[in-house]
ROMI-543191 format. One record per residue (C-alpha): residue number from 1; residue in one letter; y, x, z. Coordinates in Angstrom, 2 decimals, always signed. Example, Ala and Ser with C-alpha at 12.3 -4.5 7.8 and 13.67 -1.06 7.14 Angstrom:
% ROMI-543191
+-----+---+---------+---------+---------+
:   k : r :       Y :       X :       Z :
+-----+---+---------+---------+---------+
:   1 : A :   -4.50 :  +12.30 :   +7.80 :
:   2 : S :   -1.06 :  +13.67 :   +7.14 :
+-----+---+---------+---------+---------+
% end
This chain:
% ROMI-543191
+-----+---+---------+---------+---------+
:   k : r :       Y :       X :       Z :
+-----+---+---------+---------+---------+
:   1 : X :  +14.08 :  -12.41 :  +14.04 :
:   2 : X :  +12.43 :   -9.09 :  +14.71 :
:   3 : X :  +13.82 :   -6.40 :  +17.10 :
:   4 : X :  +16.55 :   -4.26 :  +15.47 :
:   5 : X :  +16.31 :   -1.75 :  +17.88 :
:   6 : X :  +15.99 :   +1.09 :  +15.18 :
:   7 : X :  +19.01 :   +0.04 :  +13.45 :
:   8 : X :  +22.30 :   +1.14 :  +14.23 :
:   9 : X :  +25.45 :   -0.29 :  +13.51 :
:  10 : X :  +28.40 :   +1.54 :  +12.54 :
:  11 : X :  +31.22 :   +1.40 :  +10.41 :
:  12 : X :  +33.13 :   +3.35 :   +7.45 :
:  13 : X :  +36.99 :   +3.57 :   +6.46 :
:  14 : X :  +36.00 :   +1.68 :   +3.32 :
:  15 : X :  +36.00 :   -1.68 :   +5.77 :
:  16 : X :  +40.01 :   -0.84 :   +5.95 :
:  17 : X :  +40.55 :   -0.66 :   +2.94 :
:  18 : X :  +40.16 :   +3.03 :   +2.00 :
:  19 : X :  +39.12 :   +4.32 :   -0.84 :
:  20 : X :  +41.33 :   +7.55 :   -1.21 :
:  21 : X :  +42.18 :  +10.57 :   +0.58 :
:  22 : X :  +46.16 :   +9.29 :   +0.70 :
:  23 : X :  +47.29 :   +6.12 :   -0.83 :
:  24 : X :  +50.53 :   +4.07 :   -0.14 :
:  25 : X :  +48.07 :   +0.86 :   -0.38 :
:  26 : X :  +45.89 :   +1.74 :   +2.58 :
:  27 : X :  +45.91 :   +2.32 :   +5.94 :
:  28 : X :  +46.18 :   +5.92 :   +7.38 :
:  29 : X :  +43.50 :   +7.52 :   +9.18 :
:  30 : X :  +44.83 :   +7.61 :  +12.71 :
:  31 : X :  +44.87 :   +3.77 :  +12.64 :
:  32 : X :  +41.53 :   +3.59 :  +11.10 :
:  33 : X :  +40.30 :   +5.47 :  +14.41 :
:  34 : X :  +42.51 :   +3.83 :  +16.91 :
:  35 : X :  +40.79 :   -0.13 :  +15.08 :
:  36 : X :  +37.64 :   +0.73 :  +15.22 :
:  37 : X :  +37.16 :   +1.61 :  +18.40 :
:  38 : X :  +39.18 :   -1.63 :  +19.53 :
:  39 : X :  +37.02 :   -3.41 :  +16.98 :
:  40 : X :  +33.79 :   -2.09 :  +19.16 :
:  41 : X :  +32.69 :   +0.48 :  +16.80 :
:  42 : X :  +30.72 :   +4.11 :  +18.17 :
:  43 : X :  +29.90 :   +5.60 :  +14.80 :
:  44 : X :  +31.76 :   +5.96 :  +11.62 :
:  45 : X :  +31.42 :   +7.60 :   +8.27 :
:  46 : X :  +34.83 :   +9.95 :   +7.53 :
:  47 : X :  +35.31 :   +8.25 :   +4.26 :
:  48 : X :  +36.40 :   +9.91 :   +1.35 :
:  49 : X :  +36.71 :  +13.76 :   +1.78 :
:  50 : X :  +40.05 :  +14.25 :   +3.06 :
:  51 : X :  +41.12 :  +11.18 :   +4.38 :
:  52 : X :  +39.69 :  +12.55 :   +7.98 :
:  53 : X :  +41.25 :  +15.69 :   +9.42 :
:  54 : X :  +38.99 :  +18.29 :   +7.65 :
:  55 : X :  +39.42 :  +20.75 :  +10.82 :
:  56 : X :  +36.50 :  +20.16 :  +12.56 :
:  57 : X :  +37.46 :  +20.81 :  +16.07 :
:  58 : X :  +40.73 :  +18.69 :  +15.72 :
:  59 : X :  +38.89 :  +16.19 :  +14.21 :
:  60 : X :  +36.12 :  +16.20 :  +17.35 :
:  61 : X :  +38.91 :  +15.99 :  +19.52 :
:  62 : X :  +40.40 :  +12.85 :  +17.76 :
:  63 : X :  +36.89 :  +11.38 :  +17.95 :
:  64 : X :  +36.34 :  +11.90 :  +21.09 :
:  65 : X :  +39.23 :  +10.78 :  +22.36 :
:  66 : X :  +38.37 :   +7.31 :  +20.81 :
:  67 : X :  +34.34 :   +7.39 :  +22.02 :
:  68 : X :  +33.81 :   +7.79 :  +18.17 :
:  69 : X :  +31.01 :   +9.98 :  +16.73 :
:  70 : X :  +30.13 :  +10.19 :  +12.81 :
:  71 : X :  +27.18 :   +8.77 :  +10.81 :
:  72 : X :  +27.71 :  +10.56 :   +7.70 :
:  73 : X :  +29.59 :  +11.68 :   +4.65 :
:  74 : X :  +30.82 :  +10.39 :   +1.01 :
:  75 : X :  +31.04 :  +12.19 :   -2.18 :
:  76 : X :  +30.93 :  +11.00 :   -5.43 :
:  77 : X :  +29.43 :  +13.19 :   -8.44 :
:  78 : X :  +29.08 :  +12.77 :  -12.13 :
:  79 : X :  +25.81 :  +14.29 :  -12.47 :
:  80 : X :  +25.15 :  +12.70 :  -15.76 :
:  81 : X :  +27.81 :  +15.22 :  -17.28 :
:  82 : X :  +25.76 :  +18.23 :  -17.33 :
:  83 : X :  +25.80 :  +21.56 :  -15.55 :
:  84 : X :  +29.46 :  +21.98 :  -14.23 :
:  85 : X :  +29.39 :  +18.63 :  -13.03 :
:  86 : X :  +26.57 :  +19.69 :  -10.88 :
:  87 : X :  +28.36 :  +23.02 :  -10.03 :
:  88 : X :  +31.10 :  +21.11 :   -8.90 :
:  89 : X :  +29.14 :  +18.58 :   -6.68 :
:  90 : X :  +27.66 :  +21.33 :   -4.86 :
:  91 : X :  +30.50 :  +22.74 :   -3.98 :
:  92 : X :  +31.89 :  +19.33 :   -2.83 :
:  93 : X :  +28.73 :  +18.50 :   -1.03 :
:  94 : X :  +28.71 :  +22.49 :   +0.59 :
:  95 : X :  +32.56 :  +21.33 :   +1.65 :
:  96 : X :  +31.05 :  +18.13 :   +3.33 :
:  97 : X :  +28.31 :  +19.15 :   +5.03 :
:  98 : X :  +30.19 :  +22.02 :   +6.66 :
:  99 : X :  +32.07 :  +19.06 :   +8.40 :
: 100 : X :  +28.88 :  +16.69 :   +9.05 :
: 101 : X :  +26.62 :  +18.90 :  +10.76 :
: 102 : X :  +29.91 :  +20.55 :  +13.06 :
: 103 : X :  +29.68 :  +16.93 :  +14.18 :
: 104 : X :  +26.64 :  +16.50 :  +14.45 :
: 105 : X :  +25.76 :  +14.44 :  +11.71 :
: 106 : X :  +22.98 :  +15.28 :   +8.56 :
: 107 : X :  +23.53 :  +12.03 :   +6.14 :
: 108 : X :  +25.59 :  +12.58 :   +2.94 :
: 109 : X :  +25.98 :   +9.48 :   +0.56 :
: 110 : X :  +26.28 :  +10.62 :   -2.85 :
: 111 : X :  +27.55 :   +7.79 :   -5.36 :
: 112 : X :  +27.73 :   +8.05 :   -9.36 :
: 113 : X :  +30.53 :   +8.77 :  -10.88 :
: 114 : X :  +32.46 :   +5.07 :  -11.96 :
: 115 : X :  +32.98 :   +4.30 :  -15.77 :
: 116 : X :  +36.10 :   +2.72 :  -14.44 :
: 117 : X :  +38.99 :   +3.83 :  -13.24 :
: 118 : X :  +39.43 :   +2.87 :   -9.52 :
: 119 : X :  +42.84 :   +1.70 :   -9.26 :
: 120 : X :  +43.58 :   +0.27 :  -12.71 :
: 121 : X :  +39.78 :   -0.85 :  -13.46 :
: 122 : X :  +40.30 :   +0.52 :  -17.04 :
: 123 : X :  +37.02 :   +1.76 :  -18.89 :
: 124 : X :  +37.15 :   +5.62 :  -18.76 :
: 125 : X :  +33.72 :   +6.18 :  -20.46 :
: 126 : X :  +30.91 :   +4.64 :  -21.55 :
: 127 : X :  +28.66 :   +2.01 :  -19.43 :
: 128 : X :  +25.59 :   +3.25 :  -20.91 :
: 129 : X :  +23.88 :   +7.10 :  -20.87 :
: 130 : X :  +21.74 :   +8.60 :  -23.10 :
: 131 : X :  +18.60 :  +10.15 :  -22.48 :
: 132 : X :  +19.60 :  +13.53 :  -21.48 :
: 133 : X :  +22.34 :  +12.14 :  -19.80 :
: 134 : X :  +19.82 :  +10.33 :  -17.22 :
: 135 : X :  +17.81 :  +13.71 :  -16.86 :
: 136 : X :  +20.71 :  +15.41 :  -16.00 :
: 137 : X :  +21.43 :  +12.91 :  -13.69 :
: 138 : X :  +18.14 :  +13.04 :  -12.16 :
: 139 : X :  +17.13 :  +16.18 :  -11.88 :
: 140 : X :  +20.96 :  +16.90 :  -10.86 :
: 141 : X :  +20.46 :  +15.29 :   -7.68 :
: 142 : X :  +16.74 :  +16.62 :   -7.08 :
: 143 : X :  +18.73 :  +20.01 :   -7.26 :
: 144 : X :  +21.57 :  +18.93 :   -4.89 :
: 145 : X :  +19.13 :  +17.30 :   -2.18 :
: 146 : X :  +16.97 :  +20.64 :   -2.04 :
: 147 : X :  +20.22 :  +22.64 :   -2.20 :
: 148 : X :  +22.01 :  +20.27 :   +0.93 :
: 149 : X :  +18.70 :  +20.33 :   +3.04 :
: 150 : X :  +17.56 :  +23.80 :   +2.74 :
: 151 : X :  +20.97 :  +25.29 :   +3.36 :
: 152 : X :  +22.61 :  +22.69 :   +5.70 :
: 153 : X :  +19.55 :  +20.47 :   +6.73 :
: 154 : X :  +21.72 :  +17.60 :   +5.51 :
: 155 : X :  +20.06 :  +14.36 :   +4.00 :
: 156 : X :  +20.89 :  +13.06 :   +0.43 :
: 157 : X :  +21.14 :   +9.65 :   +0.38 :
: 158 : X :  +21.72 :   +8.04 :   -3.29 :
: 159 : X :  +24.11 :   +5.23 :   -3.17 :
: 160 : X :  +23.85 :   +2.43 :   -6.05 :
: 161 : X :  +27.45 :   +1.38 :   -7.01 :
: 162 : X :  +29.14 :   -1.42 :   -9.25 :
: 163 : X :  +30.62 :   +0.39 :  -12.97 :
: 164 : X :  +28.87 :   +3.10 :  -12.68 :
: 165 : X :  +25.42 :   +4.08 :  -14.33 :
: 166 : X :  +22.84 :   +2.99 :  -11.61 :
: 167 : X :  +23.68 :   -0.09 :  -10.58 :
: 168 : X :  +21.11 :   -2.80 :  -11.33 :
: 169 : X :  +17.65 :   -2.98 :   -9.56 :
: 170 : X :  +16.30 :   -2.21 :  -12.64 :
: 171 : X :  +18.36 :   +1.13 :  -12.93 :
: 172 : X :  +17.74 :   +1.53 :   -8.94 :
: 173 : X :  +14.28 :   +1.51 :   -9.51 :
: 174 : X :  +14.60 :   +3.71 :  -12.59 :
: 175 : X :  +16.51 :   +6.00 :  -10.23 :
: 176 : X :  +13.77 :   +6.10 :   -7.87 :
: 177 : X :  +11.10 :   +6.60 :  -10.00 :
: 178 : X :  +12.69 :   +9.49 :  -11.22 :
: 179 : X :  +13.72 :  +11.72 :   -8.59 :
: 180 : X :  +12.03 :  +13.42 :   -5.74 :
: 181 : X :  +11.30 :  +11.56 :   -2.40 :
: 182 : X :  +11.51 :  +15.18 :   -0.52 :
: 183 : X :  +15.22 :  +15.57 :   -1.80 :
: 184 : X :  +16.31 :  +11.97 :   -2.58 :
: 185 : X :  +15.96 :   +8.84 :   -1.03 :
: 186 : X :  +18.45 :   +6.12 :   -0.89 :
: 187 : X :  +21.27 :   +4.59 :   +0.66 :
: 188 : X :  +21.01 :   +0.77 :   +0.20 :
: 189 : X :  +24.43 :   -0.83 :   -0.32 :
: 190 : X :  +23.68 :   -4.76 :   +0.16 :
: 191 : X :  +26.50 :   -5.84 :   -1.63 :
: 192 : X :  +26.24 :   -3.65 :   -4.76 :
: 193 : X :  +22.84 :   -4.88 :   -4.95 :
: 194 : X :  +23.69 :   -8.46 :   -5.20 :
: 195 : X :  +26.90 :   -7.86 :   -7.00 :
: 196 : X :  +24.47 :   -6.77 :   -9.42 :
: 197 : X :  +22.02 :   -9.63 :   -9.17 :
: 198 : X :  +19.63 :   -7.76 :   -7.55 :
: 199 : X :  +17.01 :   -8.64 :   -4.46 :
: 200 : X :  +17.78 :   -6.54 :   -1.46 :
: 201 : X :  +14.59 :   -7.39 :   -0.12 :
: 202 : X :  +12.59 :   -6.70 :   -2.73 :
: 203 : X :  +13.74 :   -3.46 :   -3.03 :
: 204 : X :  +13.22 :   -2.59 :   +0.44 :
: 205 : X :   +9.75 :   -3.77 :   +0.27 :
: 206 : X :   +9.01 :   -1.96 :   -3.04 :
: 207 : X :  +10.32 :   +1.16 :   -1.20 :
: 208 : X :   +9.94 :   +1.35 :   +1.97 :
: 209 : X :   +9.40 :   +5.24 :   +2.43 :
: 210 : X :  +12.73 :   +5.77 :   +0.38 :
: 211 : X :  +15.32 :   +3.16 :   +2.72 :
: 212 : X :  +16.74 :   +6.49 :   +4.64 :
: 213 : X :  +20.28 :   +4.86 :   +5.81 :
: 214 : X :  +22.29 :   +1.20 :   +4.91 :
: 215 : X :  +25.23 :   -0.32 :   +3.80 :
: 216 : X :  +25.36 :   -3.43 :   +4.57 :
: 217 : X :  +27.73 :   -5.82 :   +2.48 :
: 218 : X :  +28.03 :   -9.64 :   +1.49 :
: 219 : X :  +29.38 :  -10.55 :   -1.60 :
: 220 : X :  +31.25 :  -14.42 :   -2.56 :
: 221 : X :  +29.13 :  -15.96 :   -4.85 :
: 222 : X :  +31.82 :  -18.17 :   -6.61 :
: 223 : X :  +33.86 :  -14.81 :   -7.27 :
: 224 : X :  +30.57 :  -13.47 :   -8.72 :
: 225 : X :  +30.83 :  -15.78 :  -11.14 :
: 226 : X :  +34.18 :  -14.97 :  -12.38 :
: 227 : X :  +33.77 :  -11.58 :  -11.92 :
: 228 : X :  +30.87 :  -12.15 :  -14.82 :
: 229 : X :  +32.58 :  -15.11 :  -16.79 :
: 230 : X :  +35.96 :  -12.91 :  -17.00 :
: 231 : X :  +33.75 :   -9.09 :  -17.65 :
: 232 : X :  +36.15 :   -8.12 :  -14.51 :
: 233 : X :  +35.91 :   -4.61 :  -13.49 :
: 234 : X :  +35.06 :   -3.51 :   -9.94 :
: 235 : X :  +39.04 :   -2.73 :   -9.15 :
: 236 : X :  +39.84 :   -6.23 :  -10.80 :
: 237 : X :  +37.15 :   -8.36 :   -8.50 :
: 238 : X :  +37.85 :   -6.63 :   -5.08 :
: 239 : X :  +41.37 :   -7.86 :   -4.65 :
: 240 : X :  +39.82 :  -11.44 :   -5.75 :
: 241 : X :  +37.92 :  -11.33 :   -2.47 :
: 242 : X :  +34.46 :  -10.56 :   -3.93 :
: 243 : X :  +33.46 :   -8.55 :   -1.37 :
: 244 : X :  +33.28 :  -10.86 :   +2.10 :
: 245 : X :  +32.64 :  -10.38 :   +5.70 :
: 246 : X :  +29.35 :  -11.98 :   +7.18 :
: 247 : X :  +28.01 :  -14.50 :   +7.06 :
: 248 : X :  +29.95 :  -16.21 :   +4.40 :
: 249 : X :  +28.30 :  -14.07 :   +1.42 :
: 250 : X :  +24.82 :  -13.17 :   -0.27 :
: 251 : X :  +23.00 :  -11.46 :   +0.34 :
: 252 : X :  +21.69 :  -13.28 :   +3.61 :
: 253 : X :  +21.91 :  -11.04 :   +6.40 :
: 254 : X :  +19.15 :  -12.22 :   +8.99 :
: 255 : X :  +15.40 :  -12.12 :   +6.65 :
: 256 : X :  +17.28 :   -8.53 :   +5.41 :
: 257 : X :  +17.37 :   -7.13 :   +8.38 :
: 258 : X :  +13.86 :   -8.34 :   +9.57 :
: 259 : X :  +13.12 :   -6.12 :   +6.34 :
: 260 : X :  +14.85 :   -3.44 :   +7.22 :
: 261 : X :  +13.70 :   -3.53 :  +11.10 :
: 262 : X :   +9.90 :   -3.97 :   +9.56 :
: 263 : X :  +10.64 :   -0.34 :   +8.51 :
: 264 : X :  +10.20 :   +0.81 :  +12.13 :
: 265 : X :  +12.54 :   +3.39 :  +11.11 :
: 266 : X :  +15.88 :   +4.80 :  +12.73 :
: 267 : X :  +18.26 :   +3.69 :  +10.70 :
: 268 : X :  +22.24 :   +3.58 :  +10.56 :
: 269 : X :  +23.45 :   +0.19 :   +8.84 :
: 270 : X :  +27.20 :   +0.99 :   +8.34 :
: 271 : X :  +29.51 :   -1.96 :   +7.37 :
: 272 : X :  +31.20 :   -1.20 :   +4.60 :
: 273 : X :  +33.31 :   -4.08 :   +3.11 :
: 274 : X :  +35.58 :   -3.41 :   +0.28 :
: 275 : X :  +39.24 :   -4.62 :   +0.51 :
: 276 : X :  +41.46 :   -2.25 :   -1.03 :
: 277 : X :  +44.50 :   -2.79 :   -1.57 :
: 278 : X :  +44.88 :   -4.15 :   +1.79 :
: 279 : X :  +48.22 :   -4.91 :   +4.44 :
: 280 : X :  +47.46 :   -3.17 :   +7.14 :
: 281 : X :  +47.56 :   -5.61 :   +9.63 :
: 282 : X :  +44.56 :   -7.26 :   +7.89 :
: 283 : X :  +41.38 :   -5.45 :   +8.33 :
: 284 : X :  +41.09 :   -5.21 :  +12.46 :
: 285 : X :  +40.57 :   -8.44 :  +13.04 :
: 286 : X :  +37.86 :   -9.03 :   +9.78 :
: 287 : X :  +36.61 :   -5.53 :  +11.74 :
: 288 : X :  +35.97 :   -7.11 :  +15.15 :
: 289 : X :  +34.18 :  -10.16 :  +13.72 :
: 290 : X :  +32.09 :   -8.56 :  +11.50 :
: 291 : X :  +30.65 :   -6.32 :  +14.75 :
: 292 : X :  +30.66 :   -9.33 :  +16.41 :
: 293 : X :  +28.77 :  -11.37 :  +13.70 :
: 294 : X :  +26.13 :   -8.18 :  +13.58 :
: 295 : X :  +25.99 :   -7.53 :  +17.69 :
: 296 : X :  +24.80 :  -11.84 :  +17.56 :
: 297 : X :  +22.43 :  -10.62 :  +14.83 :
: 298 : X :  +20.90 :   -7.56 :  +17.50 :
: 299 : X :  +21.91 :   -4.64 :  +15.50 :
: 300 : X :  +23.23 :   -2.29 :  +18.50 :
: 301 : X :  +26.34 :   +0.19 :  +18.46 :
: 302 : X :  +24.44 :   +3.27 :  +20.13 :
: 303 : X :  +21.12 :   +5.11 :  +19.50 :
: 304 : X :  +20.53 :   +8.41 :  +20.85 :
: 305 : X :  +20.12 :  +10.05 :  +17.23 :
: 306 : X :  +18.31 :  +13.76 :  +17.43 :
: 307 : X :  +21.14 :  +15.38 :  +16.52 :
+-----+---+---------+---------+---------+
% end
């Protein structure tokens, strides 16, 4: 295996279960920071916007109380919509980067807007876009990256995502193709990938110059499969266990990382395994093996980042 000294490994609330700001079916956000430091975790993403304490200087405090610092940001946006869709992802994104760079952090992961509703998994608009529909979404986030770096110096990263309308390589590529490398580059989620039936690697070796930050993910073959046979939304297949912790998943972790180390780039590769709903006495221990798994693998917990 090749030296993963670039990549560093982190972690997001997503891995316990959270995929809200407040939900009765996840855990709350001081345990989430209390686990994953037990768990052996440095950096973490602060999950969707809210779930963190937005006050930056209490939330420093809470961080550094824990020897926790933060990797980046989520927002998603339903650029496809049009002009008040962007509107309203900038001022999202403005919100979010305020907090990022207080802490020291410049990556925000932007994901497209799901079709499907995330707790019930019910269809809540189309699966396809037209063509305007994919300009807007194009040249929507062309117009958010330029906005984010010029004013904040924060990096968009695109995030592929299950249900939603860039989610196959094919669309992926599509994606990249169509937007601007100066403003745009992406975050590659392993698991939506191969969810998908995409090729990780392939991607990464298509484009190289556009890998700016990871997700790394492993998804259960066998409840692939039904998630296909059965037309199972995204909220349907993550309580079946389709999402699974290393290495018991596709895609296979070890050649993808000697892709992603043949980068020679710095890198954060955030685990980010979906489980909501989730007990909350569940996702520590799937936490601490899954760094362990990764630490066997090479991927360290600290790089001195220049920021």
């Amino acid at each position: 295996m090749a030296s993963l000294h670039r990549l560093t490994l982190g972690t997001a609330p997503d891995s316990w279960g959270v995929w809200f700001p407040s939900d009765p079916k996840q855990v709350g956000w001081q345990q989430y920071l209390d686990e994953i430091a037990q768990a052996g975790y440095l950096w973490t993403e602060l999950g969707p916007s809210g779930f963190l304490p937005q006050d930056p200087a209490r939330l420093r405090d809470e961080l550094d109380a824990r020897g926790l610092r933060v990797c980046g940001g989520t927002i998603f946006a339903g650029l496809h919509r049009g002009a008040e869709a962007l509107d309203d992802a900038v001022e999202a994104c403005s919100r979010e980067s305020r907090l990022l760079t207080a802490l020291g952090a410049r990556h925000l992961v932007l994901l497209p807007e799901q079709y499907t509703d995330m707790h019930t998994g019910t269809a809540v608009q189309s699966g396809d876009i037209d063509p305007d529909q994919w300009k807007n979404l194009t040249t929507g986030y062309d117009r958010l990256g330029k906005h984010l770096q010029e004013e904040f110096g924060v990096d968009l990263v695109f995030h592929p995502h299950a249900d939603t309308h860039v989610d196959t390589q094919e669309r992926v590529e599509r994606f990249l193709a169509d937007t601007d490398p100066r403003f745009v580059n992406l975050c590659l989620d392993t698991g939506h990938i191969s969810y998908c039936g995409g090729d990780n690697i392939a991607i990464v070796q298509r484009f190289p110059d556009r890998i700016r930050y990871v997700h790394l993910k492993q998804v259960d073959p066998a409840a692939r499969q039904r998630v296909r046979a059965e037309k199972l939304s995204l909220a349907e297949a993550v309580p079946l266990g389709v999402m699974v912790e290393p290495p018991y998943g596709e895609p296979d972790m070890p050649p993808l990382l000697d892709a992603l180390a043949a980068l020679d780039a710095d890198l954060f590769a955030v685990v980010e395994q979906d489980l909501y709903p989730v007990e909350p006495h569940i996702p520590l221990p799937i936490g601490a093996r899954t760094a362990g798994y990764f630490r066997g693998c090479g991927l360290g917990p600290v790089r001195r980042w220049p920021y």
